[in-house]
PDB file with SEQRES, HELIX, SHEET and CRYST1 records, atoms N, CA, C and O in Angstrom:
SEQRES   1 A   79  UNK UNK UNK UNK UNK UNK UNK UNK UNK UNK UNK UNK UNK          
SEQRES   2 A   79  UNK UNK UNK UNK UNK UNK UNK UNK UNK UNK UNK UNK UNK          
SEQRES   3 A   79  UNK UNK UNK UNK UNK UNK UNK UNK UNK UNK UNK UNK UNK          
SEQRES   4 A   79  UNK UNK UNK UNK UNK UNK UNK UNK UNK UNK UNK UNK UNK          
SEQRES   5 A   79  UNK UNK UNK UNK UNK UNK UNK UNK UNK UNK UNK UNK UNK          
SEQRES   6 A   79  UNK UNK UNK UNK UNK UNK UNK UNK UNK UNK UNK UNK UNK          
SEQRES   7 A   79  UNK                                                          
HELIX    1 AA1 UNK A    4  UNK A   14  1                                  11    
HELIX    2 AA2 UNK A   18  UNK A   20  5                                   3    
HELIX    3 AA3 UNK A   43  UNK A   47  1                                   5    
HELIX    4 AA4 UNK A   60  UNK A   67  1                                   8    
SHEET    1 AA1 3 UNK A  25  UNK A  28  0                                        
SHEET    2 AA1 3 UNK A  31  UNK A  37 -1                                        
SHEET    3 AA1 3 UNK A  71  UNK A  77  1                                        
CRYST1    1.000    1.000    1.000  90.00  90.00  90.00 P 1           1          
ATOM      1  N   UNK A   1       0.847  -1.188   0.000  1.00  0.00           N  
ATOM      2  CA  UNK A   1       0.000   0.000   0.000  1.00  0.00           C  
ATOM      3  C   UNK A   1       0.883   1.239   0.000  1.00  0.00           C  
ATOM      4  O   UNK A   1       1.828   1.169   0.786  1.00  0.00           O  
ATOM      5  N   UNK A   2       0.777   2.393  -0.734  1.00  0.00           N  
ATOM      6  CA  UNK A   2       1.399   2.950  -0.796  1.00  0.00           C  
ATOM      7  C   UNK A   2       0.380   4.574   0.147  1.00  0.00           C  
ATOM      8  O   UNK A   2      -0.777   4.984   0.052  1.00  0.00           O  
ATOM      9  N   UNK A   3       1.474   4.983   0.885  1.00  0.00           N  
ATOM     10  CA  UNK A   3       0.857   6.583   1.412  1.00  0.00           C  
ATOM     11  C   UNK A   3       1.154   7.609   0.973  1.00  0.00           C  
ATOM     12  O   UNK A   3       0.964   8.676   1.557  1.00  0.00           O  
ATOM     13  N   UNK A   4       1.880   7.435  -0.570  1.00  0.00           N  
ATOM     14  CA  UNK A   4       2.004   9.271  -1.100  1.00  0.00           C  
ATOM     15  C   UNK A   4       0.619  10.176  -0.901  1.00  0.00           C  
ATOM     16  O   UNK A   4       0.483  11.371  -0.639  1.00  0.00           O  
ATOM     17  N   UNK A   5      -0.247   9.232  -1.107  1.00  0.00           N  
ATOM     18  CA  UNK A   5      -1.449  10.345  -1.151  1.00  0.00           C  
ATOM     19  C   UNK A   5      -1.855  11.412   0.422  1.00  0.00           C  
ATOM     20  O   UNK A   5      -2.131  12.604   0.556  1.00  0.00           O  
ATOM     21  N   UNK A   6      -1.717  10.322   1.344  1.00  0.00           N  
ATOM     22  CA  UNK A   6      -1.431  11.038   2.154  1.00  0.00           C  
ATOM     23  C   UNK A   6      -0.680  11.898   2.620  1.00  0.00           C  
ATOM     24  O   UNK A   6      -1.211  12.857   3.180  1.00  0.00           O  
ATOM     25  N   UNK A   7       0.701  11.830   2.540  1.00  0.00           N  
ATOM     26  CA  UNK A   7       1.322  12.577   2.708  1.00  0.00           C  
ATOM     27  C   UNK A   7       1.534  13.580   2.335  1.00  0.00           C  
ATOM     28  O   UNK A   7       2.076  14.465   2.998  1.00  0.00           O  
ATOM     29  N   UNK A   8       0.968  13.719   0.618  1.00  0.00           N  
ATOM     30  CA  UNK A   8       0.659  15.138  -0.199  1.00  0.00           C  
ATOM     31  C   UNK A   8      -0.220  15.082   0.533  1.00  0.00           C  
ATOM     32  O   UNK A   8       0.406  14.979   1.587  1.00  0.00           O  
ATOM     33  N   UNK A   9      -1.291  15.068   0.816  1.00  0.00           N  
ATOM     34  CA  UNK A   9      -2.479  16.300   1.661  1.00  0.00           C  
ATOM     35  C   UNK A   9      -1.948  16.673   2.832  1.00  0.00           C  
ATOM     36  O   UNK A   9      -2.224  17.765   3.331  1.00  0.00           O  
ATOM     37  N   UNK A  10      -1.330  16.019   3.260  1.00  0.00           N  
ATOM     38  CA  UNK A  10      -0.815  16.277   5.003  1.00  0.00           C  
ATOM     39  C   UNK A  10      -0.162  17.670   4.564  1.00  0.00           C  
ATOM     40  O   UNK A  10      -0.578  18.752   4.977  1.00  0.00           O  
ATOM     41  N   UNK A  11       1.059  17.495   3.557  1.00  0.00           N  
ATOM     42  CA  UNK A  11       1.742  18.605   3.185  1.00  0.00           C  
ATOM     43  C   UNK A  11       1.308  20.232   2.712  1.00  0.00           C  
ATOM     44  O   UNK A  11       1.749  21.373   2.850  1.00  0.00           O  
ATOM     45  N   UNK A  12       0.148  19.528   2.069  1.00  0.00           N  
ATOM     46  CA  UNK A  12      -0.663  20.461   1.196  1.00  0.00           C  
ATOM     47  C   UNK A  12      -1.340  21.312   1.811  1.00  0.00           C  
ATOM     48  O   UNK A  12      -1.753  22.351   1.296  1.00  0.00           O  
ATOM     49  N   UNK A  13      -1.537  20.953   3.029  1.00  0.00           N  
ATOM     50  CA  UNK A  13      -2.595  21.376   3.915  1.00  0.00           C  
ATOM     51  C   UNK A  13      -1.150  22.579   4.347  1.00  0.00           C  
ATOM     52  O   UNK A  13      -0.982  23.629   3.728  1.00  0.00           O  
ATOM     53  N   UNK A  14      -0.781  22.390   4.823  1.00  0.00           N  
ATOM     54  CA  UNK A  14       0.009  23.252   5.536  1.00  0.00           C  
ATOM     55  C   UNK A  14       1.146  24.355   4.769  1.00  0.00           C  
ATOM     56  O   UNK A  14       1.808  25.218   5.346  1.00  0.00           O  
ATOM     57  N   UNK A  15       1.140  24.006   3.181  1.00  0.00           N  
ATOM     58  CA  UNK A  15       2.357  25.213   2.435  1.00  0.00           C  
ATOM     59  C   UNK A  15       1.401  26.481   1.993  1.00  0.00           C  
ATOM     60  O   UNK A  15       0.233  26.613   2.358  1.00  0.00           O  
ATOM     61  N   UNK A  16       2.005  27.241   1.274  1.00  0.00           N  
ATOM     62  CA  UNK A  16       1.071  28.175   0.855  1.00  0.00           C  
ATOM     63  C   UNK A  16       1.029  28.250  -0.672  1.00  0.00           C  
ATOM     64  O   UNK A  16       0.322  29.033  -1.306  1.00  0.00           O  
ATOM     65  N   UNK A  17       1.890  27.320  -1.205  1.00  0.00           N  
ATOM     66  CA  UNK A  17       2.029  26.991  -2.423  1.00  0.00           C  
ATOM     67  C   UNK A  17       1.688  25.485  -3.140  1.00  0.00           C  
ATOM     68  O   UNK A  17       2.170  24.859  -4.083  1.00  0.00           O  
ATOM     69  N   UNK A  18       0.626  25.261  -2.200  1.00  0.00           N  
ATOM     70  CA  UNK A  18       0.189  23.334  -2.603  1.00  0.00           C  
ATOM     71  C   UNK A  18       0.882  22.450  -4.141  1.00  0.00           C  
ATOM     72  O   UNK A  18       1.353  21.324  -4.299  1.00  0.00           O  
ATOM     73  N   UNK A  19       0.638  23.657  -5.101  1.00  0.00           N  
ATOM     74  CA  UNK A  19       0.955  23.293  -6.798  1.00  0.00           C  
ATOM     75  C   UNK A  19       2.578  22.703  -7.236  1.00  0.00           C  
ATOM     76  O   UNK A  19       2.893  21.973  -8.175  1.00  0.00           O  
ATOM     77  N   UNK A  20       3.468  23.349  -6.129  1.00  0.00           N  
ATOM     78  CA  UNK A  20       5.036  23.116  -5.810  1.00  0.00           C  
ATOM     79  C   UNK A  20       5.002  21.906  -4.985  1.00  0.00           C  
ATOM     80  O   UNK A  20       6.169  21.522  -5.069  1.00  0.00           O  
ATOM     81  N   UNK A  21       4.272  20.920  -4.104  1.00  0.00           N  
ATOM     82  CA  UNK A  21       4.871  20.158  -3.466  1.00  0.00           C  
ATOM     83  C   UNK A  21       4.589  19.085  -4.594  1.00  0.00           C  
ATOM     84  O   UNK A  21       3.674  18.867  -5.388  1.00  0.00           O  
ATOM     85  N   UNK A  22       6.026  18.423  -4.232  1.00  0.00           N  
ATOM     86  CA  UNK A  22       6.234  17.250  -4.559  1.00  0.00           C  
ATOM     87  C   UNK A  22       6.430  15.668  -3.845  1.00  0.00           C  
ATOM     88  O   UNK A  22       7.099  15.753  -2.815  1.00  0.00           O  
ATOM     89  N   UNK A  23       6.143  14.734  -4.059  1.00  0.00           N  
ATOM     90  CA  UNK A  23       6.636  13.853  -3.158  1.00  0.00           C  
ATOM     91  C   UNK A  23       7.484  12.615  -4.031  1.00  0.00           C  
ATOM     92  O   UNK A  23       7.225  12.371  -5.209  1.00  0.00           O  
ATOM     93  N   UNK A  24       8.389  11.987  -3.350  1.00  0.00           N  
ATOM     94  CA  UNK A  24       9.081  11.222  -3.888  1.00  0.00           C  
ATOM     95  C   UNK A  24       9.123   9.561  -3.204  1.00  0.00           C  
ATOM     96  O   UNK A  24       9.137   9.689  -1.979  1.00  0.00           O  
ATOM     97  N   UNK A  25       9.143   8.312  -3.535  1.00  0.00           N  
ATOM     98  CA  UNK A  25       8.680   7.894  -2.539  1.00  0.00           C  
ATOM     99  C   UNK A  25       9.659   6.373  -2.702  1.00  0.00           C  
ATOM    100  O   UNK A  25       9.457   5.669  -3.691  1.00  0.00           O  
ATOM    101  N   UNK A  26      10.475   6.048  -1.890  1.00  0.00           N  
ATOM    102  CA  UNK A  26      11.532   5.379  -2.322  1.00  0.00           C  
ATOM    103  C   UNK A  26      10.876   4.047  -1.322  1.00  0.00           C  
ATOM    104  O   UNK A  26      10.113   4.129  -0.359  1.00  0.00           O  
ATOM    105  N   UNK A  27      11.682   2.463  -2.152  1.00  0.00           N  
ATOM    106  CA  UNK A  27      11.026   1.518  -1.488  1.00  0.00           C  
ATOM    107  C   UNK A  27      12.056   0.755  -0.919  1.00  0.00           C  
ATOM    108  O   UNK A  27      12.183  -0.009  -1.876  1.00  0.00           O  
ATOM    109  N   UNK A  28      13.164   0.233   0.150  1.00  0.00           N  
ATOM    110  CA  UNK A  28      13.760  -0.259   0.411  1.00  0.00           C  
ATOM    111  C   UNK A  28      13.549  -1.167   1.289  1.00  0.00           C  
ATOM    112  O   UNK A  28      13.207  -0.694   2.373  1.00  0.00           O  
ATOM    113  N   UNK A  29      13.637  -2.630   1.240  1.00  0.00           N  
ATOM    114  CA  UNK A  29      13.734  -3.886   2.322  1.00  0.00           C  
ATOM    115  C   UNK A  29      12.464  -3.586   3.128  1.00  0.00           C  
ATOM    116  O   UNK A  29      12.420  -3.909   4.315  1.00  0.00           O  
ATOM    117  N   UNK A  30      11.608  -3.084   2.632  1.00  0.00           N  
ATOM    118  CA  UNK A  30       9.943  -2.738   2.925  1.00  0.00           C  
ATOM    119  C   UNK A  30      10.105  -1.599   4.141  1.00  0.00           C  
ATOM    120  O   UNK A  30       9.449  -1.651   5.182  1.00  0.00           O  
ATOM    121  N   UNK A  31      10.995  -0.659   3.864  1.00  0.00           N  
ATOM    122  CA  UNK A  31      10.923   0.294   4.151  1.00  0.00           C  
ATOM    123  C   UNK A  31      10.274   1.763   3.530  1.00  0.00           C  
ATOM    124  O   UNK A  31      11.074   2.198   2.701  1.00  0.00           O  
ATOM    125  N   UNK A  32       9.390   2.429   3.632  1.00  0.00           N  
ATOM    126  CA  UNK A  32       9.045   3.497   2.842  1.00  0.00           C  
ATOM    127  C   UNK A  32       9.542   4.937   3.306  1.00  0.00           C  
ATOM    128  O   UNK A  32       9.164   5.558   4.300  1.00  0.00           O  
ATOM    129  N   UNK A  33      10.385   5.280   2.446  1.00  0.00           N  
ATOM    130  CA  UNK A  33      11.014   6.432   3.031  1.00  0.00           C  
ATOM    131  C   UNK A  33       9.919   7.869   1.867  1.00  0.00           C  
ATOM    132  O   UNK A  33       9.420   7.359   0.864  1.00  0.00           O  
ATOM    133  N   UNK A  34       9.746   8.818   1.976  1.00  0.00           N  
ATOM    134  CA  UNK A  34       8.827   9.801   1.578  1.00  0.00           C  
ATOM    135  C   UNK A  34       9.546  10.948   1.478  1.00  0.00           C  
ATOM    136  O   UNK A  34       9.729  11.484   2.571  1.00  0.00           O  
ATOM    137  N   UNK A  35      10.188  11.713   0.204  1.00  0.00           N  
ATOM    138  CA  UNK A  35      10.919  12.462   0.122  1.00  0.00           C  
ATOM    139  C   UNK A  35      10.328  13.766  -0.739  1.00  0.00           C  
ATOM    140  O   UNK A  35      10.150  13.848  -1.954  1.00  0.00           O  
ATOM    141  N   UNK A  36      10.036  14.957   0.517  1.00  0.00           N  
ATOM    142  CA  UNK A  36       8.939  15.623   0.151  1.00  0.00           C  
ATOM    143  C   UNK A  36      10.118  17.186   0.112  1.00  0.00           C  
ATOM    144  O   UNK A  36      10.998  17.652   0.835  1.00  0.00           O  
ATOM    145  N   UNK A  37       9.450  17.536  -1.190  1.00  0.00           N  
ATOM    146  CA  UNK A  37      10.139  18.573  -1.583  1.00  0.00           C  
ATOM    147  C   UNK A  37       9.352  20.372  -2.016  1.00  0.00           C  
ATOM    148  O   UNK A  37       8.611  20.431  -2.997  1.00  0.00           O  
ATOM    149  N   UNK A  38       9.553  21.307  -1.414  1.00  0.00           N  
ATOM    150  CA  UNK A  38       8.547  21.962  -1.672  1.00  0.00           C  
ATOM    151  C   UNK A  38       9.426  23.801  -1.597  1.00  0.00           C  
ATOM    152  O   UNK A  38      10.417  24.155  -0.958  1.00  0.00           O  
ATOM    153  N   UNK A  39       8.514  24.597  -2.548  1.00  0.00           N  
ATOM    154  CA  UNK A  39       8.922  25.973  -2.358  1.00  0.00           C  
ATOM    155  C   UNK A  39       9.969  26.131  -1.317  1.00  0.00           C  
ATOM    156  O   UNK A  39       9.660  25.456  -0.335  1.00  0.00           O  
ATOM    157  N   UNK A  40      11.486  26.990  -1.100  1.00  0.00           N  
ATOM    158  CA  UNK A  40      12.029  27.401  -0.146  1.00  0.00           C  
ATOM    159  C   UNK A  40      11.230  28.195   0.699  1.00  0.00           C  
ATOM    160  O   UNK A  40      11.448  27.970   1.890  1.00  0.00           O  
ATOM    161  N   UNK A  41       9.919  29.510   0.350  1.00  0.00           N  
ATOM    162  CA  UNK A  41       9.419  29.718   1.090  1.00  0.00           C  
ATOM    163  C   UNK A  41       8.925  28.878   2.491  1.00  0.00           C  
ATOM    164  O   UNK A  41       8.976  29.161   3.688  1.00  0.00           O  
ATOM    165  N   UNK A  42       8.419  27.697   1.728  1.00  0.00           N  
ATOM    166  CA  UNK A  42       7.562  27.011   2.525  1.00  0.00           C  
ATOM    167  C   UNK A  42       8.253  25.978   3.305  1.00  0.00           C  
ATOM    168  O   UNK A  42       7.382  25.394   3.948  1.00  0.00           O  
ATOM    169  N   UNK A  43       9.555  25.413   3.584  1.00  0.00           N  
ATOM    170  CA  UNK A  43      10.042  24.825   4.162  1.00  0.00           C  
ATOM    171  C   UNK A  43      10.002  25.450   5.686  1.00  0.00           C  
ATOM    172  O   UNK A  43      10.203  24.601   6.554  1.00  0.00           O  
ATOM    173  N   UNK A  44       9.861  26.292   5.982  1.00  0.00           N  
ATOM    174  CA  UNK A  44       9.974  26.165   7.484  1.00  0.00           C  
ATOM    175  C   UNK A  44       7.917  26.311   7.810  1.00  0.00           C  
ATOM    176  O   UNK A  44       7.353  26.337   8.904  1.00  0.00           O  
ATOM    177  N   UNK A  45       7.479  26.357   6.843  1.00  0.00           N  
ATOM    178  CA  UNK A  45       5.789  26.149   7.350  1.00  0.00           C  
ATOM    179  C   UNK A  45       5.858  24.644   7.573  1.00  0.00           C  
ATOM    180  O   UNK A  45       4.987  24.408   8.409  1.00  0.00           O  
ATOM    181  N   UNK A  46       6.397  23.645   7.273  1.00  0.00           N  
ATOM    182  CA  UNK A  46       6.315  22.437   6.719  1.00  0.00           C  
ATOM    183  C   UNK A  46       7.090  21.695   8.405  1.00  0.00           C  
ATOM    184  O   UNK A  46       6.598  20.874   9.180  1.00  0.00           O  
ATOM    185  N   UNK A  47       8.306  22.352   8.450  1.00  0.00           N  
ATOM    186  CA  UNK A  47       8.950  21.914   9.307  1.00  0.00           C  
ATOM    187  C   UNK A  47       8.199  22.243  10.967  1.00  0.00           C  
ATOM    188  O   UNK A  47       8.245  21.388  11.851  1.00  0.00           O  
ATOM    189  N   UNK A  48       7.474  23.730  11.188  1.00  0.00           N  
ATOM    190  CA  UNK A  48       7.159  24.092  12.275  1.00  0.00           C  
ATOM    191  C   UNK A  48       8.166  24.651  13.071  1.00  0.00           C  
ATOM    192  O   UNK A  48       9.361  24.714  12.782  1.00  0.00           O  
ATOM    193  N   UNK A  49       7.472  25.161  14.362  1.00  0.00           N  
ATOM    194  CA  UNK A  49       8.929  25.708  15.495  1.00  0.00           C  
ATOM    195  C   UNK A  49       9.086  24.789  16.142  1.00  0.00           C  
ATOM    196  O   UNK A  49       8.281  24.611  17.056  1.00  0.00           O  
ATOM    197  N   UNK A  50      10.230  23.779  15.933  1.00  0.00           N  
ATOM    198  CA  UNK A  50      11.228  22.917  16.986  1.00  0.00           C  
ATOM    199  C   UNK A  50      10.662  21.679  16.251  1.00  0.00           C  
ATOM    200  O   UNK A  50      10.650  20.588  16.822  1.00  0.00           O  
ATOM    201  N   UNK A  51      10.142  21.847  14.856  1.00  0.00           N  
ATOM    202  CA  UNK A  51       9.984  20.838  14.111  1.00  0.00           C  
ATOM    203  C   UNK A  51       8.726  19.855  14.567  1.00  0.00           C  
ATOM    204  O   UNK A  51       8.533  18.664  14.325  1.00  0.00           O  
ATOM    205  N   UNK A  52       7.953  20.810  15.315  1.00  0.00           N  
ATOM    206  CA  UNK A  52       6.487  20.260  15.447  1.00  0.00           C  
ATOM    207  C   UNK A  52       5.294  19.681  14.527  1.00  0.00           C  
ATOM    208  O   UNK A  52       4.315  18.962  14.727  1.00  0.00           O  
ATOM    209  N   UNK A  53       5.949  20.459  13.236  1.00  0.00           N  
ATOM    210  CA  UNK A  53       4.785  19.804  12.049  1.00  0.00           C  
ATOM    211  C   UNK A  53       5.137  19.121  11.439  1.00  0.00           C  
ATOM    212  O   UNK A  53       4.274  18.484  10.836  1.00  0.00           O  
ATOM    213  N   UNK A  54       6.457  18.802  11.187  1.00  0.00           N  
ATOM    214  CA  UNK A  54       7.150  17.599  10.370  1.00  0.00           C  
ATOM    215  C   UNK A  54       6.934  16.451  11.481  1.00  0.00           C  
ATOM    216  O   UNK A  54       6.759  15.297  11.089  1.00  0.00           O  
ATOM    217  N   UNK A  55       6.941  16.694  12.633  1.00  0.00           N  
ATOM    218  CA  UNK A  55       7.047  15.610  13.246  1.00  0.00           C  
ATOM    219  C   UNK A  55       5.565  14.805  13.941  1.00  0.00           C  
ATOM    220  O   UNK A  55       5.347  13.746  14.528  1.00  0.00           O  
ATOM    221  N   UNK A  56       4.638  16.148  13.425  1.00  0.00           N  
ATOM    222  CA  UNK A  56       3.354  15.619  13.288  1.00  0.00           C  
ATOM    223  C   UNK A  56       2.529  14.910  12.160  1.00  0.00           C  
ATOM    224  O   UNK A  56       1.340  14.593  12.179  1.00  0.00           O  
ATOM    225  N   UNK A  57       3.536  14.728  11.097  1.00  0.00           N  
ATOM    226  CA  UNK A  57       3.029  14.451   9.822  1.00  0.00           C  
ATOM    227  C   UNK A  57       3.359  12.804   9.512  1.00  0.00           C  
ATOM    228  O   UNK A  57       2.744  11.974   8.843  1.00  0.00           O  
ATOM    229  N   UNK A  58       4.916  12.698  10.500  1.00  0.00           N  
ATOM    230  CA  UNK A  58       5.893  12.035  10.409  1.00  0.00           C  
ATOM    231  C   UNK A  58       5.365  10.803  11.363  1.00  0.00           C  
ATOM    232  O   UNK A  58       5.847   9.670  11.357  1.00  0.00           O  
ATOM    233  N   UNK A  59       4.032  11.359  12.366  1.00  0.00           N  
ATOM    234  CA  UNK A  59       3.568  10.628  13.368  1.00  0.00           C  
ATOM    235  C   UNK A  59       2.018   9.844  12.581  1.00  0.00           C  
ATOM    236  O   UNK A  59       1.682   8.668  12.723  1.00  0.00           O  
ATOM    237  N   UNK A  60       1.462  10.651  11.961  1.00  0.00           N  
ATOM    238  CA  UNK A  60       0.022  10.266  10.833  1.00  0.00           C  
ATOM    239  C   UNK A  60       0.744   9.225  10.185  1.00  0.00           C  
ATOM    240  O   UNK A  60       0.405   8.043  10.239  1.00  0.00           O  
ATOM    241  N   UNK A  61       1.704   9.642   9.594  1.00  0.00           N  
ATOM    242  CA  UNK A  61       2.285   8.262   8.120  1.00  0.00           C  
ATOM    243  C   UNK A  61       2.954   7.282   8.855  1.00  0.00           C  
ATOM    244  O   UNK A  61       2.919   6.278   8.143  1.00  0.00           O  
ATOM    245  N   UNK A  62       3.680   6.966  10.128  1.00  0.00           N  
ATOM    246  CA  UNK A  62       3.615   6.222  10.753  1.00  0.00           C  
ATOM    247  C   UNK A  62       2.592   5.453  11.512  1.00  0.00           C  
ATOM    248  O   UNK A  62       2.809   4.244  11.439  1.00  0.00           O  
ATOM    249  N   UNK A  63       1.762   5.703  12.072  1.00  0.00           N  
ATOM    250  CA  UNK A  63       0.956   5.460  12.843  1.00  0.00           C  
ATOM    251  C   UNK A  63      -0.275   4.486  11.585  1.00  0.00           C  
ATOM    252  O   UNK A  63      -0.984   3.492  11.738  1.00  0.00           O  
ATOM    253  N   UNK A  64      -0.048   5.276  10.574  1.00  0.00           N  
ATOM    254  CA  UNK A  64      -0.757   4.707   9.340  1.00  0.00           C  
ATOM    255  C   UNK A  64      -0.016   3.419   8.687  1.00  0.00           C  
ATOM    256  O   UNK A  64      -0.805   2.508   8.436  1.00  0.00           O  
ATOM    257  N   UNK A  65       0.791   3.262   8.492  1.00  0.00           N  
ATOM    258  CA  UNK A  65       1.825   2.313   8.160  1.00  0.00           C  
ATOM    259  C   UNK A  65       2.193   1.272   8.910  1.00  0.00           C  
ATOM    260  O   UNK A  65       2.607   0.194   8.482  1.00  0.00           O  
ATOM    261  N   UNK A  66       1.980   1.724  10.533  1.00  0.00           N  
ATOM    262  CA  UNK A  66       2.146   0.758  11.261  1.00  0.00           C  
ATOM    263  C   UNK A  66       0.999  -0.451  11.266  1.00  0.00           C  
ATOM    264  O   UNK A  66       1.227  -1.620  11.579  1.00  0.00           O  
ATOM    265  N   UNK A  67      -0.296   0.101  10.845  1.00  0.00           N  
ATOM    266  CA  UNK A  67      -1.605  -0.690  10.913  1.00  0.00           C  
ATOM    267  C   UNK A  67      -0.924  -1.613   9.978  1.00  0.00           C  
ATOM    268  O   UNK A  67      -0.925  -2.715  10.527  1.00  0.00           O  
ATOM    269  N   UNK A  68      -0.283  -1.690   8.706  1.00  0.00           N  
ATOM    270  CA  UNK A  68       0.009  -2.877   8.014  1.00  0.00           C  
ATOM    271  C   UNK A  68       1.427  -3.536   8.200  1.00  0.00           C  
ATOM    272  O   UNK A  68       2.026  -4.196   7.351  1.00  0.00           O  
ATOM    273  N   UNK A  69       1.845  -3.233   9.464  1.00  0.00           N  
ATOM    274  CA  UNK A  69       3.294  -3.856   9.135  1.00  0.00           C  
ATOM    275  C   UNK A  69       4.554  -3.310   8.695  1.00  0.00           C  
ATOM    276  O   UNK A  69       5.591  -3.853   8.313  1.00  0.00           O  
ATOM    277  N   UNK A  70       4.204  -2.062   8.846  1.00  0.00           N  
ATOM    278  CA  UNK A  70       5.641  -1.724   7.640  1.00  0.00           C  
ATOM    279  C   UNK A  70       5.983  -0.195   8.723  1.00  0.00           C  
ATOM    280  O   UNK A  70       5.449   0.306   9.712  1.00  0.00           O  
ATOM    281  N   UNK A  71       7.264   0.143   7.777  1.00  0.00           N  
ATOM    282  CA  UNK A  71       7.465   1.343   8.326  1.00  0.00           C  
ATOM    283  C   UNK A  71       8.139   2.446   6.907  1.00  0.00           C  
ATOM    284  O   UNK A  71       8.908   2.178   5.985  1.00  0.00           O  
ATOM    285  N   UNK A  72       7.445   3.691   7.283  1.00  0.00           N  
ATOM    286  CA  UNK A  72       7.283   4.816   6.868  1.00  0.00           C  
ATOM    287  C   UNK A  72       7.803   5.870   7.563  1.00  0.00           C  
ATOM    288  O   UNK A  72       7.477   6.319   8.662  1.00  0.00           O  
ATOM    289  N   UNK A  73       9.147   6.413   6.344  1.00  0.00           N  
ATOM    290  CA  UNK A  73       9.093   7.763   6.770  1.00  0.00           C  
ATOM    291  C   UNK A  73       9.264   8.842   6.296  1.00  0.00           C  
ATOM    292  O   UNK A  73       9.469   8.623   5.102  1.00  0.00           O  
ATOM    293  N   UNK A  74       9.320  10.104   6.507  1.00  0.00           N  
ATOM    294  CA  UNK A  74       8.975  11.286   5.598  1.00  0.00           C  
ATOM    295  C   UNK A  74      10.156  12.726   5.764  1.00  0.00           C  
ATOM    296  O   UNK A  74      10.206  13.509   6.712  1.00  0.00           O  
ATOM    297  N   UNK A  75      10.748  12.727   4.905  1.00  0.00           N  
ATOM    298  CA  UNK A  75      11.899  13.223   4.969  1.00  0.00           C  
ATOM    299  C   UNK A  75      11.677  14.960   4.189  1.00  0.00           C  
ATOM    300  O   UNK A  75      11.278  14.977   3.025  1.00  0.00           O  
ATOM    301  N   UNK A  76      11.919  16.133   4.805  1.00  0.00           N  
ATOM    302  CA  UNK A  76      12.226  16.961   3.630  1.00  0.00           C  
ATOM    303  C   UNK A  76      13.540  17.393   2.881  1.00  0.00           C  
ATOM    304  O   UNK A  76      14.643  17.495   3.419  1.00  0.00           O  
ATOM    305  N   UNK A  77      13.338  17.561   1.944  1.00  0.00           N  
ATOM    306  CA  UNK A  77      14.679  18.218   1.266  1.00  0.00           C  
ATOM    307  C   UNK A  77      14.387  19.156   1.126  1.00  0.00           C  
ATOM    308  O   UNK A  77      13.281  19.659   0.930  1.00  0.00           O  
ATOM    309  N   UNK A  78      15.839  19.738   1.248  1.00  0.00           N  
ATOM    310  CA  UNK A  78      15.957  21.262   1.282  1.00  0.00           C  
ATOM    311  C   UNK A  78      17.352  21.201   0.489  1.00  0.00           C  
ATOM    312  O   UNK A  78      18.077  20.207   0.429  1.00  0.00           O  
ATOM    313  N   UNK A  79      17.595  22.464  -0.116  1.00  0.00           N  
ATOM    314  CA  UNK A  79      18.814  22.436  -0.880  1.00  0.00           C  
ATOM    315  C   UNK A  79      19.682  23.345  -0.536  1.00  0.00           C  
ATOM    316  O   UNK A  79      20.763  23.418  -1.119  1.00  0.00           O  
TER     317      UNK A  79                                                      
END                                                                             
């Protein structure tokens, strides 16, 4: 099962530029890593203060992933 979809709305919800996020979504040894890329503006909306919203997003796609077994996680890039 795959959670890009989620994770674009999770994201989407929170930039001010929804049309710029991207997600990338890599599959290793049934690991799902989520490599979400978006406006420089919007990287610190994304991240939060002390990294409260990444790590609330980071807690949904886990918590979601965990129901089947697997593990998920959600990374941003920044350049």
């Amino acid at each position: 099962m795959s959670y890009g979809p989620l994770v674009e709305s999770l994201v989407k919800g929170v930039v001010d530029s929804p049309e710029k996020v991207t997600i990338e979504e890599e599959l290793e040894m049934g690991t799902r890593t989520f490599h979400v890329t978006v406006e420089p503006d919007d990287v610190g909306k994304v991240i939060g203060k002390s990294g409260r919203v990444i790590n609330a997003i980071r807690f949904v796609v886990s918590a979601v992933a965990s129901k089947s077994r697997e593990k998920a996680y959600v990374k941003v890039v920044t350049e």
